[in-house]
C-alpha positions, 0 to 999 in steps of 0.5 A: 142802313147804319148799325150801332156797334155791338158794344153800344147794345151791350152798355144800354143793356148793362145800364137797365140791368142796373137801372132795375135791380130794386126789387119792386119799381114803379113800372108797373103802376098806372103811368101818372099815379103817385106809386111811391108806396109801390117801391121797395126802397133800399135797406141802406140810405144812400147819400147825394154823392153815392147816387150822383156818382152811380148816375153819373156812370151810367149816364155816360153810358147812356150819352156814348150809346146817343152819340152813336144813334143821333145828336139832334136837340129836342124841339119845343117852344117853351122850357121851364127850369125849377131851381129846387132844394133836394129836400121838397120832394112835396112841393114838386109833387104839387107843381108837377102834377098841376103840369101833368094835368095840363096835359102839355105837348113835348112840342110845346113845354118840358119842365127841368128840376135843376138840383144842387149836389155842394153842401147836401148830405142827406137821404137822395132815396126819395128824389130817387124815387122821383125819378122813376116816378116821372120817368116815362114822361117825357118832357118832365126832367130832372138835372144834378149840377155842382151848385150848393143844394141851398142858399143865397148866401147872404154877404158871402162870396166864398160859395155861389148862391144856390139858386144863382148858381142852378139858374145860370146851368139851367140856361146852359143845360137848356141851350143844349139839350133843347132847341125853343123859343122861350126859357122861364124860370119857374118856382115850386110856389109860382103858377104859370098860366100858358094858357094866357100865355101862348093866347095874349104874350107870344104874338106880341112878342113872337118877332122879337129876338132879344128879350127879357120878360117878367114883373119888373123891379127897378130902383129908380121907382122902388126902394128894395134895401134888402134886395139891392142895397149892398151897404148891408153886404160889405163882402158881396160889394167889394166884389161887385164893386158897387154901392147898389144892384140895379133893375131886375125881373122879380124871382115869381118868374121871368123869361128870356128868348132863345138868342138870350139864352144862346148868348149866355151859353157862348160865355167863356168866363162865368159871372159872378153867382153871389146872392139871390138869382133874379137881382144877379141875373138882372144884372149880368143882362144890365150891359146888353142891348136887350129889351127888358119887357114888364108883363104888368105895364101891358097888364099881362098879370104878374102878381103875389096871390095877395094881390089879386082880386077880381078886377085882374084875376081873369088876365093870371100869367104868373101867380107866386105864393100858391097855397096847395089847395089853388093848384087843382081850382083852375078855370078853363082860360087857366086861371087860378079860381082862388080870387073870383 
């Protein structure tokens, strides 16, 4: 049998020593209760750095002691990545009690909140304390990167778009921490139904290798000048080098299979992270030979909760704009009761 090496036990038990030197931690409350009044918090607020940096030691501890051990992924079919601002800790809350009240497999679905370190210099305390909230659960994770903690950075190409930037490591990340079938792009306002989805989506779509799935919005039928017109910014079009962006999955959610997302990993050179992360990353997929599949055309539903009704609130998939009270009105096919 193979034996980790002394200095593997030594560096694990330093990093819990460290891990729990607070006085008070969440590890003795209920494992899904809310017990952030339960935790003594620092007397000293740390900034996003501070902590980033202490994590970052830590964790490479932690990564030098699972090398020794294994380098197997995790196993699951579907990961989902929030791009999130460090500051709505409440909004994550919500969502995050919604997943643990669906009682999801690790086989089944993780859930990764991708967070930005660039231009945040507030209190870290609270997400801090997020952490250790959910810490015991094990599909639940929370990633740091170097993007911008906020901002799509309108006709400004002097820093990436935050969430652009947070989706395009959260694919990364996932290609290489896990091994699954489908990556959605979640939001803390936008409900996804996996009931629906596994019953009525996965076994149309189970044999098809190259995918890119969502609400589409194409320009050749819809006029978004917001959105895709880049006569409104001069900047970002002398960059990209085009009068208008193209055809894209709407930011409530969108999906990509497994191939996809590997392919995107393989990247040597980055693309650009200018403006807001459903138009660009509709775009850095544009030139491929995947096939781009509209949830709405098969009427698996991809709505704004204003345009539900009765007629189609029995097919949810996706729901964006959640108000608080729908999250805990949900019927037993997973659909949100707001539209019955």
């Amino acid at each position: 049998m193979n034996r980790l090496p002394f200095f593997v036990f030594l560096s694990m038990a330093f990093l819990l020593s460290q891990f729990f030197r607070s006085e008070t931690s969440c590890s003795k409350c209920p494992q899904y209760k809310n017990c952030n009044n339960n935790i003594t918090r620092p007397k000293k607020q740390r900034k996003f750095s501070e902590i980033l940096q202490e994590e970052s030691n830590a964790s490479n501890i932690v990564h030098e002691a699972g090398n020794q051990i294994q380098k197997k992924k995790i196993s699951t079919q579907v990961v989902v990545f929030v791009p999130t601002p460090v500051d709505w800790f409440e909004r994550r809350k919500i969502r995050t009690n919604n997943f643990i009240k669906g009682n999801w497999s690790s086989n089944l679905i993780h859930l990764i909140y991708v967070f930005g370190l660039k231009n945040y210099n507030g209190d870290f305390t609270p997400v801090h304390d997020e952490f250790l909230q959910y810490a015991n659960i094990p599909n639940i994770h929370h990633e740091i990167t170097d993007c911008p903690d906020f901002g799509d950075n309108f006709n400004d190409i002097s820093n990436p778009s935050s969430t652009s930037c947070k989706s395009y490591r959260a694919v990364k990340i996932a290609v290489q921490k896990f091994e699954f079938d489908y990556l959605w792009r979640g939001a803390e306002d936008a409900y996804i139904n996996f009931k629906f989805f596994f019953t009525h989506v996965v076994p149309f779509i189970k044999d098809k290798k190259n995918i890119y799935f969502g609400r589409l919005r194409n320009p050749q039928f819809e006029s978004h000048p917001i959105d895709i017109q880049l006569s409104n910014q001069p900047e970002t079009q002398k960059l990209w080098k085009i009068s208008q962006f193209g055809a894209y999955m709407g930011g409530m959610g969108f999906m990509i299979s497994w191939n996809v997302a590997n392919f995107m990993d393989s990247w040597t050179i980055q693309p650009h992270q200018t403006w807001c992360e459903d138009v660009v990353f509709g775009q850095w997929l544009l030139p491929f030979n995947i096939e781009w599949i509209d949830a709405n055309a098969h009427e698996w539903t991809m709505n704004h909760r204003p345009e539900y009704n009765p007629g189609n609130c029995n097919s949810q998939l996706v729901v964006h704009y959640v108000q608080n009270q729908d999250w805990d009105n949900v019927d037993e096919l997973g659909n949100l009761n707001f539209c019955k």
